[in-house]
C-alpha positions in Angstrom: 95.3 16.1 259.5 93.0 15.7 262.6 94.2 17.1 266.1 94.7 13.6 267.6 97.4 12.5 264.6 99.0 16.0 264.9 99.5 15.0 268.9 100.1 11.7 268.1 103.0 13.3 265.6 104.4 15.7 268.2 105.0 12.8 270.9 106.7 11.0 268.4 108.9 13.7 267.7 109.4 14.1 271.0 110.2 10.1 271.7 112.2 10.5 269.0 114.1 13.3 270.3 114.6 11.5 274.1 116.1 8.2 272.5 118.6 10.4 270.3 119.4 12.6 273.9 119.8 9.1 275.5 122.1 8.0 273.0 124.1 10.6 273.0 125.3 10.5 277.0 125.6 6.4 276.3 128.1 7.5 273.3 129.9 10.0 275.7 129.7 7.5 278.3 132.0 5.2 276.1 134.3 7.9 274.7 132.8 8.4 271.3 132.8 12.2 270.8 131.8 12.7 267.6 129.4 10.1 267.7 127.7 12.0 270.8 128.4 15.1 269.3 126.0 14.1 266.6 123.0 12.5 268.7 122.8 15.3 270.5 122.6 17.7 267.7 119.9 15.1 266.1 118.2 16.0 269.3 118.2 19.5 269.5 116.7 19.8 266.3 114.4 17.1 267.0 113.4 19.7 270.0 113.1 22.7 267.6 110.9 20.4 265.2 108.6 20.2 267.5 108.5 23.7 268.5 108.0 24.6 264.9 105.6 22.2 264.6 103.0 23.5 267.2 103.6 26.8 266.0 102.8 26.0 262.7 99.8 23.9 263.9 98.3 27.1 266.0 98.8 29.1 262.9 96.7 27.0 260.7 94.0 26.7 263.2 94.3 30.5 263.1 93.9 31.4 259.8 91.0 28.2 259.5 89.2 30.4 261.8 89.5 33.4 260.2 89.1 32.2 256.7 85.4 30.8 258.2 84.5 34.1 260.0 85.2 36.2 256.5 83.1 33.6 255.2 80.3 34.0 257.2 80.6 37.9 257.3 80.6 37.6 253.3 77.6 35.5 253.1 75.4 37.8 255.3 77.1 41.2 253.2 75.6 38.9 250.4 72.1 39.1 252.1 72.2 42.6 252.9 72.9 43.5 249.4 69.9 40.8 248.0 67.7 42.8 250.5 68.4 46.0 249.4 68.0 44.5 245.9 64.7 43.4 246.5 63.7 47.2 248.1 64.3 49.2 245.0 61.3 50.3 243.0 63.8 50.8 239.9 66.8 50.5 238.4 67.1 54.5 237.5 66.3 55.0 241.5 68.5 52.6 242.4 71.5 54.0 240.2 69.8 57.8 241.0 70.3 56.6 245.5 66.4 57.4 244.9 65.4 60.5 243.4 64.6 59.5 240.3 61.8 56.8 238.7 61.5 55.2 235.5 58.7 56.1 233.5 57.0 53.0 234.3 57.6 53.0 237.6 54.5 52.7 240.0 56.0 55.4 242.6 57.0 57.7 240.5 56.2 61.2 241.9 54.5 63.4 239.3 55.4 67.1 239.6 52.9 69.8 239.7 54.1 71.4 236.7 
């Protein structure tokens, strides 16, 4: 959902919420209790819907973000590695962390013996 129709969401929630407050006190007004009783707990959890909503909405922009940055930290890993890759001479000095050469590598050190 975009951030204008999660907005949009929340005020209607919250309209929502003031028309159930508002017909609660006309209920009491007239003497219906249990009728009031019940507006005005449609209300209150209209309230705590809404509360629970932008929490949840600041934890999905949260864990967006996050999901993007390990994204990006994986894809330059990735390059770091295709570098390094690209570096070694061969694969015996690269499994060796470089002190040993294939026999057909070109820098192969030769021993004096």
């Amino acid at each position: 959902m975009t951030r204008r129709l999660l907005h949009a969401l929340a005020a209607l929630y919250a309209l929502v919420a003031v028309g159930l407050a508002h017909c609660a006190v006309v209920s009491w007004q007239n003497g219906s209790w249990p009728h009031a009783a019940f507006f005005a707990g449609a209300a209150v959890l209209l309230a705590v819907a809404i509360v629970h909503h932008s929490y949840q909405r600041d934890e999905l922009r949260f864990a967006h973000a996050r999901l993007e940055r390990d994204a990006r930290l994986a894809s330059f890993e990735d390059g770091v590695v295709a570098v390094a890759l690209a570096a070694a001479c061969c694969e015996t000095w690269w499994t060796s962390c470089g002190f040993q050469h294939d026999s057909t590598c070109p820098h192969r050190h030769r021993s004096a013996a």
